[in-house]
Each structure stands twice: as structure tokens, then as C-alpha cells.
C-alpha positions in Angstrom: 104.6 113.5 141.6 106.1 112.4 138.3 105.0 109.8 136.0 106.6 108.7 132.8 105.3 110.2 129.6 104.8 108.6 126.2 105.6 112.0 123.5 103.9 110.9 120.0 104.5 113.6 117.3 103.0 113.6 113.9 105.4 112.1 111.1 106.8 115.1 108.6 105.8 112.9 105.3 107.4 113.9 102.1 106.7 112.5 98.7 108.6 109.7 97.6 109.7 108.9 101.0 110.0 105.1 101.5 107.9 103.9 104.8 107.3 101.0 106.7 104.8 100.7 109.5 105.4 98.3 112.1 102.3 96.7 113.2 98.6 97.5 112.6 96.3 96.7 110.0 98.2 99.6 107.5 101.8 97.9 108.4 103.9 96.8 105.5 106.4 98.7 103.5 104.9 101.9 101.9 106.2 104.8 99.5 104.1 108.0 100.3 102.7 109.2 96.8 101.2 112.7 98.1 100.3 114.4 101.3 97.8 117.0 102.6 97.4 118.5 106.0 94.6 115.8 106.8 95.2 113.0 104.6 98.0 110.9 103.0 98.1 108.7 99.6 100.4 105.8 100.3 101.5 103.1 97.7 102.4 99.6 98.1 105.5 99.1 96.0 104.6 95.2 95.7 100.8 95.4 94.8 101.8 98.9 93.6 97.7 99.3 94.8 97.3 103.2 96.1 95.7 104.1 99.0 94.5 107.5 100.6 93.7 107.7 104.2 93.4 110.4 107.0 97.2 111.3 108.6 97.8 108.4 111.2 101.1 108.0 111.5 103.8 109.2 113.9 107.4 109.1 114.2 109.2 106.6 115.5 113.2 106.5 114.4 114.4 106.5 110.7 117.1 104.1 109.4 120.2 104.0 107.3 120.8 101.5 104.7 117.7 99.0 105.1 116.2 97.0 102.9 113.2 98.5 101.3 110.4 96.6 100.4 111.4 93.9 103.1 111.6 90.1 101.8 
């Protein structure tokens, strides 16, 4: 029997890449400030307020030509 599958793969961060997370208590627009193998320092480029949390985040699609932070 065959069931359909949800495939999640951690996101490939790189510093100075401009994020937004879609939902959750994290979710807003984001620009990743540094990144480890465990954790990742995000900023908020309204507050400008750094965070650092574990690695939580996971792919999803990447687009062209959007407005970054969203207003």
C-alpha cells in the first residue's frame, strides 16, 4: 500500500539571506545574521532586535522579485 508523504528538508541558511516565515510564533520577515550547525541568529529588519534560536526552519519555495520586509 502507498500513502502520500510530506518530505521536510532543513533550509541551507546563508548570511545575509532575506527570510520570511509564514506562520508560527517566529513568522515575519527575517535577514539571517549568522548560522551554526544547531542554531541560527535572525534579525528583524524593522525592530532591527536580533534573535538566536535552535535551527527550525525548512524549505519551502524561494521567490523572485518580492517585496522584502512586507508592508
Amino acid at each position: 500500500m502507498k500513502d502520500n508523504v510530506t518530505v521536510l528538508k532543513p533550509c541551507n541558511f546563508r548570511k545575509g539571506q532575506k527570510i520570511r516565515i509564514d506562520g508560527g510564533k517566529r513568522g515575519g520577515d527575517w535577514e539571517v545574521i549568522d548560522v551554526s550547525e544547531t542554531k541560527i541568529s535572525l534579525k528583524c529588519p524593522v525592530s532591527h532586535r536580533e534573535f538566536t534560536w535552535d535551527r527550525f526552519c525548512y524549505f519551502v519555495e524561494e521567490k523572485e522579485n518580492e517585496s522584502w520586509p512586507a508592508g
